[in-house]
Structures are given as C-alpha cells and as structure tokens.
C-alpha positions, 0 to 999 in steps of 0.5 A, a space after each residue: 439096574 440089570 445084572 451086567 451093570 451090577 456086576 461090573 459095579 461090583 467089580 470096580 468096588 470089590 475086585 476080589 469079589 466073586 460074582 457066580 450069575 444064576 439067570 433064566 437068560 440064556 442069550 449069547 450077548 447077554 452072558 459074554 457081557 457079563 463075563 467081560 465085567 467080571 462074572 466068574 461063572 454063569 449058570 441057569 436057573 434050570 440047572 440041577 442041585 448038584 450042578 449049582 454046588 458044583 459051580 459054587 465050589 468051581 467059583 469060591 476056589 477061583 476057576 470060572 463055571 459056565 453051565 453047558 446050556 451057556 456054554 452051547 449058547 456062546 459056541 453054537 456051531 457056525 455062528 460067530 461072536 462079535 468081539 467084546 470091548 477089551 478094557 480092563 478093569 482098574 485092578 487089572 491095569 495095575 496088576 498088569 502094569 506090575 508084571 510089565 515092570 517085571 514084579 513076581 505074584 508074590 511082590 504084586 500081592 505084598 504091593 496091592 494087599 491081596 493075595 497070591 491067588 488073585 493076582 493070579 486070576 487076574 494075570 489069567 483074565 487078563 490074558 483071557 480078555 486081551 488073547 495074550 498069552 506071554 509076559 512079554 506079550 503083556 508087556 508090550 500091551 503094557 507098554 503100547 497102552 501106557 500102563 507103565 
C-alpha cells in the first residue's frame, strides 16, 4: 500500500486524523494526490529539524504545511496541473449538507460529536477542493449534488 492509498484509508476511518507526509517524493502528482485524500501537510525528508517542528506544530493546530521544495514543485512557473478529481470525503458531504441546510459550526460539531475547529476545517477544505468561496455557493453544490 503506498502513502496515498494510506491516506485516504485514514481519513475515511479517522476523519479528525492529521496526517503530515514526510517523503523523499517530490513529484507534483504524487504530493496533489496526497492532499485531495486529506494529507494536512507534506514535507520532504531533506527538510531541517526546525522546518519539520515547525510543520508539526503548523499541522496539530489544524492549518496545512506544505515545504517550499513542494511548494515550488506544485506551482512551477509556466506549467499546469491537471485537475484533481473533486469528490469528497464522507465527513465533508455531511458537514456540507449541514451547512447547506443552514446549521452554524457549533450546531454542526453538537450534531457530528467533534468539534468546532473541525468543522471548520472541514468547511475550509471543502472550499479549497470545490473552489467555492460562499455558503451560498456551498449550498448550491449541495443542492445540485443531492446532499440535501
């Protein structure tokens, strides 16, 4: 099993699980596809002490890291990325369809068990993933998608 399939089997497991990828890969395809399946950070193995604390720290207090060599790699000057498939997780369709229906974080988090700080880093990948920017553009992806 290789790191992408890890991940996303721990993400459909454990969705407040976060996963920071330490790699030696540094290939675009390879790091995107670990992002869309819920990676929270990616760093390469090359990276200093100080860089690696700093993207555990980045990472367990809910933000997502990626290290500038990745970085670099996924925004090379002039190239472009294939679009990533935009499915999203099971945890996301329901946080979704909840704030489609009009539920705050804090109702969200009582309703899913989890809390408030998840839900909103699952409103802000959601957003991320689907390039939405609005609730009411969430909810009307909701709407067309039939998560309501």
């Amino acid at each position: 099993m290789n790191g992408i399939e890890t991940t996303k089997i721990f993400q459909e497991r454990y969705p407040d699980l976060k996963v920071l990828i330490l790699s030696m890969h540094d290939n675009r395809e390879y790091i995107s596809q670990l992002m869309f399946h819920g990676a929270k950070g990616y760093i390469l193995k090359d990276v200093s002490v100080e860089e690696m604390v700093s993207a555990i720290r980045t990472v367990a207090d809910g933000a997502t890291y990626i290290c500038r060599a990745a970085t670099e790699t996924l925004f090379r000057h002039g190239e472009t990325m294939e679009p990533v498939e935009s499915k999203l997780t099971r945890r996301e369709e329901a946080i979704l369809s909840r704030v489609a229906k009009g539920l705050s974080s804090k109702a969200i988090s009582n309703e899913l068990n989890i809390s408030v700080r998840t839900v909103e880093t699952h409103r802000q990948n959601i957003k991320s993933k689907l390039d939405l920017n609005t609730t009411a553009e969430l909810t009307k992806y909701a709407y067309d998608q039939q998560l309501l």
